[in-house]
C-alpha positions as a Markdown table, in Angstrom:
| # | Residue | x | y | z |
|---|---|---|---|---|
| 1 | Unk | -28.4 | -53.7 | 88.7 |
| 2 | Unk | -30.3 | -54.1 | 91.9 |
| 3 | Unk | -26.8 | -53.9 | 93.7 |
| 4 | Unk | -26.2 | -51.1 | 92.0 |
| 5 | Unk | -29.2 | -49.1 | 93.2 |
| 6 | Unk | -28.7 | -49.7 | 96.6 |
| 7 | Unk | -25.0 | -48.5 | 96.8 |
| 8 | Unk | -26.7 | -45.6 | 95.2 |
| 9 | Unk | -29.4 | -45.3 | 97.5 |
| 10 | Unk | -26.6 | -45.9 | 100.4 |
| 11 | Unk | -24.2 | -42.8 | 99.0 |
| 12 | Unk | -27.2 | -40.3 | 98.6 |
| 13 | Unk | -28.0 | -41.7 | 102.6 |
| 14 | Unk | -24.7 | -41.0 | 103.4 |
| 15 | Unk | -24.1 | -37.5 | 101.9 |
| 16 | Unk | -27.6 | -36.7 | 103.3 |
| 17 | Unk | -26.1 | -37.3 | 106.7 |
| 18 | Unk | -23.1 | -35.6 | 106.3 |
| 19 | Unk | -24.7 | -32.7 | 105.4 |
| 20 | Unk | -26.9 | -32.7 | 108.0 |
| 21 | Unk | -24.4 | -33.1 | 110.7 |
| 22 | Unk | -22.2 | -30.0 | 109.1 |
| 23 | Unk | -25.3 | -28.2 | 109.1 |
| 24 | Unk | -25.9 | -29.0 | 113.0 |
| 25 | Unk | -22.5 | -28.2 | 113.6 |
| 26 | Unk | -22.5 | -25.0 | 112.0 |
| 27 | Unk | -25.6 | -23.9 | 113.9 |
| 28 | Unk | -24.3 | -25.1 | 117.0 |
| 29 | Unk | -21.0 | -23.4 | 116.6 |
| 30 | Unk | -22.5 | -19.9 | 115.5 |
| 31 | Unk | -21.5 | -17.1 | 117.3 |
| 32 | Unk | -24.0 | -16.0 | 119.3 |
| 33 | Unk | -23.1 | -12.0 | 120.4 |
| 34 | Unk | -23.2 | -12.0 | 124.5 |
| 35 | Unk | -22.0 | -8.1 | 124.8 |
| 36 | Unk | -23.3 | -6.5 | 127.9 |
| 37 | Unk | -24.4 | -3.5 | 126.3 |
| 38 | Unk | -23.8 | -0.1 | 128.6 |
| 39 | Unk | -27.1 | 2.5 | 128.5 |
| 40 | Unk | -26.8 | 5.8 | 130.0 |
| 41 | Unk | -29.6 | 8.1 | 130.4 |
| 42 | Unk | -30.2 | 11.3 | 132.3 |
| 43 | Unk | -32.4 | 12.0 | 135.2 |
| 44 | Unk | -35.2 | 13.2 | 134.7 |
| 45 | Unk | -38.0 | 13.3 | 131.2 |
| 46 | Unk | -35.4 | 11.6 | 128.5 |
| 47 | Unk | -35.3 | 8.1 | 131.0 |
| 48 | Unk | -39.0 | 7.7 | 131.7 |
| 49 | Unk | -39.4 | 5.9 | 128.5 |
| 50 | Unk | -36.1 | 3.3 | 129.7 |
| 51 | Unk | -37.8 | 2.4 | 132.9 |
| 52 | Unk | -39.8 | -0.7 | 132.2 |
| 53 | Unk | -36.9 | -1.9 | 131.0 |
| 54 | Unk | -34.6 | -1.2 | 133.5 |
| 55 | Unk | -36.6 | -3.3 | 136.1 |
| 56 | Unk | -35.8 | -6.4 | 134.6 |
| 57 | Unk | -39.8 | -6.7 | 134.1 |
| 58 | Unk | -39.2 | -7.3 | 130.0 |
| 59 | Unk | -36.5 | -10.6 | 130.9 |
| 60 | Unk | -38.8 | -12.8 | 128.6 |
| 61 | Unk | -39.0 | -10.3 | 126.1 |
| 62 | Unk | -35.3 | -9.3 | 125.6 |
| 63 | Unk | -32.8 | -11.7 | 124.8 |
| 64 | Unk | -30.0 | -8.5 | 125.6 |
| 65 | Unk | -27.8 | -7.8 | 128.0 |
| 66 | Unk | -27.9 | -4.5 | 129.5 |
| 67 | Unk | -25.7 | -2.4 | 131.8 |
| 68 | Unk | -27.9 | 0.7 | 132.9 |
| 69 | Unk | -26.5 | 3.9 | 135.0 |
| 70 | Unk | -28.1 | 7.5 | 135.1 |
| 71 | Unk | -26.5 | 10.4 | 135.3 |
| 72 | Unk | -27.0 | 13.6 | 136.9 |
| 73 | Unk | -25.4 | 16.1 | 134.3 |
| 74 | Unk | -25.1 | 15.4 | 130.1 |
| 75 | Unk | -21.9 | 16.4 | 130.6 |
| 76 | Unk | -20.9 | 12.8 | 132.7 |
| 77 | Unk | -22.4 | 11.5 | 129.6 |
| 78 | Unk | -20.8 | 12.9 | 127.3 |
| 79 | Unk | -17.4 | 12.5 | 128.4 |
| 80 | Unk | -18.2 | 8.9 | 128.8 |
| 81 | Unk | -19.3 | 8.6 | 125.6 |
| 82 | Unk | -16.1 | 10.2 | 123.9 |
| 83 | Unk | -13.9 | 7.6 | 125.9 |
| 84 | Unk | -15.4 | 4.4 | 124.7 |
| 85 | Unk | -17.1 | 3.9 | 128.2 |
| 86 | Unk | -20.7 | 4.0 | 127.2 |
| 87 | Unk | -22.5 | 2.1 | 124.1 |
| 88 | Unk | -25.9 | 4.0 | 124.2 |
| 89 | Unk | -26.8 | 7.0 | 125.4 |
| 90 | Unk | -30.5 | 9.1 | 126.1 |
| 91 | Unk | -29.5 | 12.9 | 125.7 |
| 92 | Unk | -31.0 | 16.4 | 125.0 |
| 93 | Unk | -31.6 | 16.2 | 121.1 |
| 94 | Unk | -29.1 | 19.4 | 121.0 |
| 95 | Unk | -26.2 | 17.6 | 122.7 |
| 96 | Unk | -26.6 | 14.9 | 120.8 |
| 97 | Unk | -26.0 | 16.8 | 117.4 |
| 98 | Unk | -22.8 | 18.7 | 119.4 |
| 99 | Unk | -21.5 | 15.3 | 120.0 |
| 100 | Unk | -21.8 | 14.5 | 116.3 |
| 101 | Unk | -19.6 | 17.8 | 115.6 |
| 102 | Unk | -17.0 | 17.0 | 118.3 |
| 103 | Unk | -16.8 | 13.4 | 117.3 |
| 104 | Unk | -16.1 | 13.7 | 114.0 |
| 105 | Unk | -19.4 | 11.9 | 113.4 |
| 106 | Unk | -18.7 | 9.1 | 115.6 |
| 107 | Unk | -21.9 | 8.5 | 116.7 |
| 108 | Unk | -25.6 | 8.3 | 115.2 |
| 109 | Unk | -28.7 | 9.2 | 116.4 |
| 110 | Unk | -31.5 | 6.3 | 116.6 |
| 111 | Unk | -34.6 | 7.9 | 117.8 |
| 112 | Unk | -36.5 | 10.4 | 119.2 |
| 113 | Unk | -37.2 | 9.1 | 123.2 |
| 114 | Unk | -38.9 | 12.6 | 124.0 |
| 115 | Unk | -40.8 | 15.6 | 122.8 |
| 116 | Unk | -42.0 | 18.7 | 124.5 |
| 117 | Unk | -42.1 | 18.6 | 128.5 |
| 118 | Unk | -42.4 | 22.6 | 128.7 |
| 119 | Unk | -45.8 | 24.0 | 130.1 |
| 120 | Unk | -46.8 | 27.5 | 130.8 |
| 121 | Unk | -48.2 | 27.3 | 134.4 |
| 122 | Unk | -50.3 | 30.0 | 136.1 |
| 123 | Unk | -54.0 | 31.4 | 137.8 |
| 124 | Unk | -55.5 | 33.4 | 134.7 |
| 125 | Unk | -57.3 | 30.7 | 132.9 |
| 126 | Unk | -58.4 | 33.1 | 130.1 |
| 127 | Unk | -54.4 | 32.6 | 128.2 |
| 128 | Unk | -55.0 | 30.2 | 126.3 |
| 129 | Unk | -52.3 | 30.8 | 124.1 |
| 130 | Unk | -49.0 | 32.2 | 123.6 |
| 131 | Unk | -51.2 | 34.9 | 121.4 |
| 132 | Unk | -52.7 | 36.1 | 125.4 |
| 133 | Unk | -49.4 | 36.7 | 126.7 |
| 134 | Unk | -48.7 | 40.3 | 125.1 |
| 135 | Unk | -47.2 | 43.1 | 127.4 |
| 136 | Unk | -46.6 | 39.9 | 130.3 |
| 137 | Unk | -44.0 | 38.7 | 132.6 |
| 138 | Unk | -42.9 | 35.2 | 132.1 |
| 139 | Unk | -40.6 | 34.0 | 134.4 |
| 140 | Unk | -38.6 | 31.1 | 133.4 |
| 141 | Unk | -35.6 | 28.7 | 133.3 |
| 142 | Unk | -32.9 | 27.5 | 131.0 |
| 143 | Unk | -31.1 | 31.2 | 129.6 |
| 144 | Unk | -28.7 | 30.9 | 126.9 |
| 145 | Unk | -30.3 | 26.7 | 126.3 |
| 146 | Unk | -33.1 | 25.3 | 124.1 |
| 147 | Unk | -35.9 | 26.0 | 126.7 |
| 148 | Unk | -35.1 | 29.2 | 125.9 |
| 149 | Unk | -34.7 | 29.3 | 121.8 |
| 150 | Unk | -38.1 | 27.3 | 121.9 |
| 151 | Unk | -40.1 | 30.3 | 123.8 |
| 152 | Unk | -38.3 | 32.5 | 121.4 |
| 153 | Unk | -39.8 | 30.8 | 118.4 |
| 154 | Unk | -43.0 | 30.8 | 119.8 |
| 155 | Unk | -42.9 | 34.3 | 120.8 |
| 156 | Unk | -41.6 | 35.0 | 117.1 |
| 157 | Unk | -44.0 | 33.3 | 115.3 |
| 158 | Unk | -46.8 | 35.2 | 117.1 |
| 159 | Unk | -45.4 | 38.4 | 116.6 |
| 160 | Unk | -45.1 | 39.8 | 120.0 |
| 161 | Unk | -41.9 | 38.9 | 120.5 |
| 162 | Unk | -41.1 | 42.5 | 121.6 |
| 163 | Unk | -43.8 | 43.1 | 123.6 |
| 164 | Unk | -43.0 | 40.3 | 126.0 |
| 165 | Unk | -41.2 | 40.3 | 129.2 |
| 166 | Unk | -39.0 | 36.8 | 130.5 |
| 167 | Unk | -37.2 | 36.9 | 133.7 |
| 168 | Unk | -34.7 | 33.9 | 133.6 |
| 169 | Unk | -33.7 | 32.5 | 137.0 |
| 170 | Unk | -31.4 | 29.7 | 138.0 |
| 171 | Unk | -33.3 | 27.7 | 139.9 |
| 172 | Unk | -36.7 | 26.1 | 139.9 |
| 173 | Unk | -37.5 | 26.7 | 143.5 |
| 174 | Unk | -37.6 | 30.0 | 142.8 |
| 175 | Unk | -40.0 | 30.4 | 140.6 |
| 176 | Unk | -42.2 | 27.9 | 142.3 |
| 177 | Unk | -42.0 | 31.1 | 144.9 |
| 178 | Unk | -42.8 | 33.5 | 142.7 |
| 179 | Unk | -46.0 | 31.5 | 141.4 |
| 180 | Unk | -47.0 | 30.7 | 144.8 |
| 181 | Unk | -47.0 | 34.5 | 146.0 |
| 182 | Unk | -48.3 | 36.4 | 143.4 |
| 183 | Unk | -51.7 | 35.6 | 141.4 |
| 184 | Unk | -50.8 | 37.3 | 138.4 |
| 185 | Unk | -47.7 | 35.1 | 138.2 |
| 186 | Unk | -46.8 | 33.3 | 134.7 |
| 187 | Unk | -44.2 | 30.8 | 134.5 |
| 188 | Unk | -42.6 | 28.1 | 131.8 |
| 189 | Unk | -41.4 | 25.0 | 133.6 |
| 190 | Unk | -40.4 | 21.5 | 132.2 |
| 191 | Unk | -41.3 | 18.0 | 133.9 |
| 192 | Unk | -41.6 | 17.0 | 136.5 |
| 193 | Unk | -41.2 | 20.4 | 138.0 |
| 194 | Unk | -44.6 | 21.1 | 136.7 |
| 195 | Unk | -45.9 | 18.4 | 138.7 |
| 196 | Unk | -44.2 | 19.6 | 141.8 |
| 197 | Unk | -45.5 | 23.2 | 141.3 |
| 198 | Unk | -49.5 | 21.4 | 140.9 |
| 199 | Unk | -49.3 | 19.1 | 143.7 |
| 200 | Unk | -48.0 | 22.0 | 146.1 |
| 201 | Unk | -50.6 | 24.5 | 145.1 |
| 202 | Unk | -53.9 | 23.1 | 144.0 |
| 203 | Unk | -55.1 | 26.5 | 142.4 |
| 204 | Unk | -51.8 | 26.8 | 139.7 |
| 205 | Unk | -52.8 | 25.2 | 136.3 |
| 206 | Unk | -51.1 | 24.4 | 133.2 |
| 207 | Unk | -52.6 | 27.0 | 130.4 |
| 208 | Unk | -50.7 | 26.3 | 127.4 |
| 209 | Unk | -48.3 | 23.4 | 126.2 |
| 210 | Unk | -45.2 | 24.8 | 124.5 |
| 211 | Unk | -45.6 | 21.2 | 122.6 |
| 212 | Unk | -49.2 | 22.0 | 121.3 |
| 213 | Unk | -48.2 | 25.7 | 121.0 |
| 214 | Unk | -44.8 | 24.6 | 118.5 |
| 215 | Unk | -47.5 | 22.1 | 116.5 |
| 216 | Unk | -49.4 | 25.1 | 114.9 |
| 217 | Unk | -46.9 | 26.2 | 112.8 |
| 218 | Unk | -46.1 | 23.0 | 110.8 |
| 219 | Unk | -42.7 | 22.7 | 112.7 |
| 220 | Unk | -42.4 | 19.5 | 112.9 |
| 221 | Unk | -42.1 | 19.0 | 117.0 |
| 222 | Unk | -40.3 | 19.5 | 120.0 |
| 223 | Unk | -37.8 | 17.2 | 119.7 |
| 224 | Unk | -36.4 | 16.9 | 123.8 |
| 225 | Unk | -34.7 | 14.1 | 123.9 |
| 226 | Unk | -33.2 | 11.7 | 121.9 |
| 227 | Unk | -31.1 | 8.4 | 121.8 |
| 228 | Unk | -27.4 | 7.6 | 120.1 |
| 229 | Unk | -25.3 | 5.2 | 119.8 |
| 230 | Unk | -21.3 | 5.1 | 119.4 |
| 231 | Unk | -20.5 | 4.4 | 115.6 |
| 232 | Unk | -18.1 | 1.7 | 116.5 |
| 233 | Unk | -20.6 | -0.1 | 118.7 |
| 234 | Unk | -23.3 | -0.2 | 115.9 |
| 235 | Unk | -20.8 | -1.4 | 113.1 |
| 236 | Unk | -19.9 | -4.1 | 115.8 |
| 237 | Unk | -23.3 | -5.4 | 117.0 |
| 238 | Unk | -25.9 | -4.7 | 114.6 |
| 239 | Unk | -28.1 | -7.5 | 115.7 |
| 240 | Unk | -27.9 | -6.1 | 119.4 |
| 241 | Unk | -28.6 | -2.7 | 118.5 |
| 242 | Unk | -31.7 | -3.7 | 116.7 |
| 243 | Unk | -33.1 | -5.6 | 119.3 |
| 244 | Unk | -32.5 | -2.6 | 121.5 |
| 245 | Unk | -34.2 | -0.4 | 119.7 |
| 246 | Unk | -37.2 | -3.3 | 120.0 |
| 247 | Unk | -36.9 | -3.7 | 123.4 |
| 248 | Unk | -36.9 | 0.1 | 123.8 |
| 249 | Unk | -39.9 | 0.4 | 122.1 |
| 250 | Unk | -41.8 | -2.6 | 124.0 |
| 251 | Unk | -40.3 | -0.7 | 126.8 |
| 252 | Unk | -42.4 | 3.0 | 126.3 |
| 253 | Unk | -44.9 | 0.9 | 125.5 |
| 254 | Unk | -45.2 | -0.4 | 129.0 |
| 255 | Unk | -44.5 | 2.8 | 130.6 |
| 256 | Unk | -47.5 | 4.6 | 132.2 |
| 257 | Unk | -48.4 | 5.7 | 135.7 |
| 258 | Unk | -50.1 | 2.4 | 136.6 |
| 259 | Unk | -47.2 | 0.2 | 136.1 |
| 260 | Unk | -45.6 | 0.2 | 139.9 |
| 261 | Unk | -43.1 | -1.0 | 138.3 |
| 262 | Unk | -42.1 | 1.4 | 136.2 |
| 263 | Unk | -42.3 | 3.7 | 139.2 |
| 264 | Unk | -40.6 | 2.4 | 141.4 |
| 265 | Unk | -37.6 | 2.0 | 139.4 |
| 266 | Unk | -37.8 | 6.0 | 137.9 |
| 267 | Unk | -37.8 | 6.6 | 142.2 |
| 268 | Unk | -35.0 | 4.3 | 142.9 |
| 269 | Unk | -32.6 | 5.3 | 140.2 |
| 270 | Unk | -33.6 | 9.0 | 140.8 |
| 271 | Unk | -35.4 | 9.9 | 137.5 |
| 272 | Unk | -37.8 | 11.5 | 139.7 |
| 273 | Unk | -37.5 | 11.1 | 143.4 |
| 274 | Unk | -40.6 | 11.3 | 144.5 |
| 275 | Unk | -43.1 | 8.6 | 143.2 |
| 276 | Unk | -46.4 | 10.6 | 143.4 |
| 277 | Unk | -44.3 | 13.3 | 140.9 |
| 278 | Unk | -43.5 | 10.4 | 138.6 |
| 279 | Unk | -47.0 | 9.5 | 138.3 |
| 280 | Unk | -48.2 | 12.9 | 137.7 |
| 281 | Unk | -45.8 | 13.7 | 135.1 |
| 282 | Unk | -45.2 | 10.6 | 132.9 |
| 283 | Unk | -48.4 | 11.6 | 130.9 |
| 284 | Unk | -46.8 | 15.0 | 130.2 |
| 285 | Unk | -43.0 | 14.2 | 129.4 |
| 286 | Unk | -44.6 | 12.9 | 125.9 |
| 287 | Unk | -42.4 | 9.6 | 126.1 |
| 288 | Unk | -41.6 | 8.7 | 122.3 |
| 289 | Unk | -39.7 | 6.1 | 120.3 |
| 290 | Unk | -39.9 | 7.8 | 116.8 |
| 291 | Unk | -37.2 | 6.2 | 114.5 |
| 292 | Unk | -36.4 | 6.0 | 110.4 |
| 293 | Unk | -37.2 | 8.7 | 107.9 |
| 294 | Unk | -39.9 | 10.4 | 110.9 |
| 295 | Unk | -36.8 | 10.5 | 113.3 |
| 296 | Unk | -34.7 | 12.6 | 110.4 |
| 297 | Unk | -37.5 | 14.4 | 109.2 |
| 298 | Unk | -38.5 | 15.7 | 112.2 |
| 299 | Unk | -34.9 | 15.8 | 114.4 |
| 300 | Unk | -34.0 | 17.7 | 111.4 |
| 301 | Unk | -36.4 | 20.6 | 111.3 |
| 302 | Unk | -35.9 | 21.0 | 115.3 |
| 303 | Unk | -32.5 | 21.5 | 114.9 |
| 304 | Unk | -32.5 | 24.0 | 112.1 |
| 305 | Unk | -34.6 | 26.3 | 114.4 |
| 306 | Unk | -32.2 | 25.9 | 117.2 |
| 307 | Unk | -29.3 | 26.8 | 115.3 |
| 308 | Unk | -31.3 | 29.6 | 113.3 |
| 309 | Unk | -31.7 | 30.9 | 117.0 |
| 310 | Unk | -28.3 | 30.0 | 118.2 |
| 311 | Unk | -25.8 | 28.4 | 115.9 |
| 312 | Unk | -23.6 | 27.0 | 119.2 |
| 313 | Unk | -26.9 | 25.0 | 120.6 |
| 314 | Unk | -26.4 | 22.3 | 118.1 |
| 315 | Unk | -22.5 | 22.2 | 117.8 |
| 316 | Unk | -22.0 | 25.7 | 115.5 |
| 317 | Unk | -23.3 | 23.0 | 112.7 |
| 318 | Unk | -26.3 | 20.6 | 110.7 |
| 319 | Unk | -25.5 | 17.3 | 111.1 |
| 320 | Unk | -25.9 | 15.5 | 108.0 |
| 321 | Unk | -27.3 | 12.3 | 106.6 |
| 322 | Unk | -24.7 | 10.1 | 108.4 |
| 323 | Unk | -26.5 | 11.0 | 111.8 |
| 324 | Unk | -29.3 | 9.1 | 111.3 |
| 325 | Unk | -29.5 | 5.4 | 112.0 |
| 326 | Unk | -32.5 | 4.3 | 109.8 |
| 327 | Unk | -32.3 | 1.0 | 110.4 |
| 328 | Unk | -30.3 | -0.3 | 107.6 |
């Protein structure tokens, strides 16, 4: 009987130890996803969030691999991201739904990276709202784009719509001209030009945010930029998109006009090109990382008013559920 036991006692040993060793084997042969992912961004307000980052600072936070390039035009972007070239891409929220359209849903949004970076600048300190700017001259950027369906929405929802006068030019420079000749000047600029226009003439001001103007009428918000992935990649690497969309968050997180950093990386990949800018206007480019139900609740809304405005801003259609990464 003793015998018995212990030939027992030896086969539960032995079993034990066999499945140990398969389950040490097993973990040691997991497949552990090394993809270099590839990031694009755009210069200017939709990268400042990716800086951090991009310096390498967050090494012993992310367990990723990245690949980061930015772009001068969305349209680089874009065509990269049609051809398989790109993984993840920061774009204007509006391209971003086009892409869907073109795609045939081929890609998904994940977050909100920016909201509003457009300020009215001028002398006249008494505007204090959109409401002050009846029987004016705005002079502005961006005809025939969101900058300006957004002014048009304000305009709209105050009424005076009619009884308001914008000049559109094609470049900034020549409106920071205009503002620096004439007192009675108005102007709407985005980041960082607003910075530009301040630290070259110490008596211009900001006198309204288009972002707090838009946050009055229960409209959700200004969404600026956002971030998307290629369908393909996210079906493929799950795991890596998830702890991108962690590291991206640590990442705004870190981002602020003390971190050197931070700056020195949105200077030397051309975000902004001129470090005293960056640090001026990273506390107005409203850096962001809004995902799940508030990234479709609120994405949504924006682009209904686009396309109520201009059907062709956001692809000629809605994009629907499928957009949305929530996370899943």
């Amino acid at each position: 009987m003793k015998a018995f036991k212990h030939i027992i006692a030896a086969s539960l040993l032995l079993a034990c130890s066999v499945v140990l060793v398969l389950f040490v084997v097993g973990c040691a042969s997991a497949p552990t996803d090394k993809t270099q992912i590839r990031v694009a961004s755009l210069r200017g307000p939709t990268s400042i969030g990716l800086a951090p980052l991009m310096t390498g600072e967050m090494k012993n936070v992310s367990t990723n691999k990245y690949n980061f390039s930015v772009y001068a035009t969305v349209d680089e972007i874009s065509a990269k991201i049609v051809s398989n070239d790109i993984d993840i891409a920061l774009i204007p929220a509006n391209v971003a739904s086009i892409l869907y359209g073109k795609t045939n849903g081929s890609v998904n949004v994940l977050n909100i990276n920016t909201l509003g970076v457009l300020y009215l600048l001028g002398y006249n300190t008494s505007i204090k709202s959109f409401a002050d700017l009846e029987n004016k001259t705005i002079y502005a950027m961006g005809a025939g784009t969101t900058p300006q369906y957004i002014t048009e929405f304000l305009l709209d929802k105050y009424k005076i719509a009619q009884n308001v006068n914008i000049e559109y030019k094609s470049q900034a420079q020549e409106i920071l001209s205009l503002l620096t000749n004439d007192k009675d000047a108005l102007a709407i600029l985005p980041e960082p030009y607003v910075s530009t226009a301040l630290s070259k003439n110490t008596e211009l001001k900001i006198l309204v945010s288009l972002q707090d103007e838009w946050s009055k009428f229960d409209s959700g918000t200004i969404c600026t930029g956002v971030t998307i992935v290629r369908t393909g990649f996210l079906i493929e690497h799950k795991t890596l998109l998830n702890n991108f969309l962690k590291d991206q968050q640590t990442s705004v997180n870190l981002c602020s006009p003390e971190n050197e950093a931070c700056l020195k990386t949105i200077v030397d990949h051309q975000i902004i090109p001129n470090k005293d800018i960056a640090k001026e206007a990273i506390p107005n480019c409203n850096i962001a990382c809004i995902t799940g139900e508030e990234l479709k609740t609120k994405l949504d809304a924006y682009l209904h008013i686009l396309f109520d405005k201009n059907p062709s801003s956001v692809g000629g259609k809605i994009p629907d559920a499928n957009f949305y990464y929530l996370g899943q």
